[in-house]
N, C-alpha and C positions, 0 to 999 in steps of 0.2 A: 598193597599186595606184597606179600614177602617174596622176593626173589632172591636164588644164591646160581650165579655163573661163574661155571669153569671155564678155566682155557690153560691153552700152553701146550698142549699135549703132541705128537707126532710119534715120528720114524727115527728112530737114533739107534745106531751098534749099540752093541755091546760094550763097555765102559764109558761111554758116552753121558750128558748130562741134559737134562731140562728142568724148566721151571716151571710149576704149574702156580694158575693165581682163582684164585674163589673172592667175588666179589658178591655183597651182600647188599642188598638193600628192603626199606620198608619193615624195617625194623631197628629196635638198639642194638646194633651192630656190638659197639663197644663193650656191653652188658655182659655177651655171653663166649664161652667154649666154641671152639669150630674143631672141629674132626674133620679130617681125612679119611676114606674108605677108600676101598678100591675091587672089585670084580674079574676076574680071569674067565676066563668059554670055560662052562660048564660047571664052576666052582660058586663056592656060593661069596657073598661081599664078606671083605673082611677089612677090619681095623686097622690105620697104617700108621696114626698119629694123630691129637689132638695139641692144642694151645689152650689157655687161661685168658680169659676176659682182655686181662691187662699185660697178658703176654708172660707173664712169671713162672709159668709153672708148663711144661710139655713133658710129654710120652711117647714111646714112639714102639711097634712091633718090633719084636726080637729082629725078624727078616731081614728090617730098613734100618735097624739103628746102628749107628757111624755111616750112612751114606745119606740119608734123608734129613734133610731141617726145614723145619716147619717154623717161621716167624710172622707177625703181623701187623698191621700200619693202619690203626683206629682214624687215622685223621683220613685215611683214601677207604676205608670201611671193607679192606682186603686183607686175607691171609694167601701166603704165598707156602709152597712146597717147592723146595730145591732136591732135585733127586739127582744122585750123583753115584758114578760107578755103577751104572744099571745093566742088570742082568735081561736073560730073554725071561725070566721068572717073574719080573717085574712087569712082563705084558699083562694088562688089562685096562678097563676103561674104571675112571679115578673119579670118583667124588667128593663133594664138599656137604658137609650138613650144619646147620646150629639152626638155634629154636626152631626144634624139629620138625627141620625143613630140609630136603635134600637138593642137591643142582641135577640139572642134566647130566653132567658126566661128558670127562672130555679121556679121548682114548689115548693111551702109551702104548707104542709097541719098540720092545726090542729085538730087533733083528736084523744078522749081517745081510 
């Protein structure tokens, strides 16, 4: 059974930082791309970053990029997102996908 679990998520001000972590299993983890999405109330999911199999190669939306890093640790079969300098623009609930499979989705909220 392919499973992918977020976590990390919460309550943090504004400039504030968290890490969100996407654990992957029942599958070749190592094989493939993981994306990061992410959903706002009322908006539709949008793109916030991907990784490379072997970690080589990332993307990240105009939005997040200089504050987001997205790295990942094949031998713990997790990719992490570090979100850093976070707006309240950055409130929604964050996903992880690869072999297109999505997580549940763990929520951000910024707000003082």
């Amino acid at each position: 059974q392919v499973l992918l679990a977020e976590s990390g998520g919460g309550l943090v001000q504004p400039g504030g930082s968290l890490r969100l972590s996407c654990a992957g299993s029942g599958f070749s983890f190592s094989l493939y791309t993981i994306y990061w999405y992410r959903q706002a109330p009322g908006k539709e999911r949008e793109f916030v970053a991907f990784i490379s199999h072997i970690g080589d190669a990332t993307n990240y939306a105009d939005s997040v990029k200089g504050r987001f890093t997205i790295s990942r640790d094949n031998a713990k079969n997790t990719v992490s997102l570090q979100l850093n300098r976070l707006e309240p623009e950055d409130t929604a609930v964050y996903y992880c996908k690869g072999f297109g499979h999505w997580g549940q989705g763990t929520q951000v909220t910024v707000s003082s």
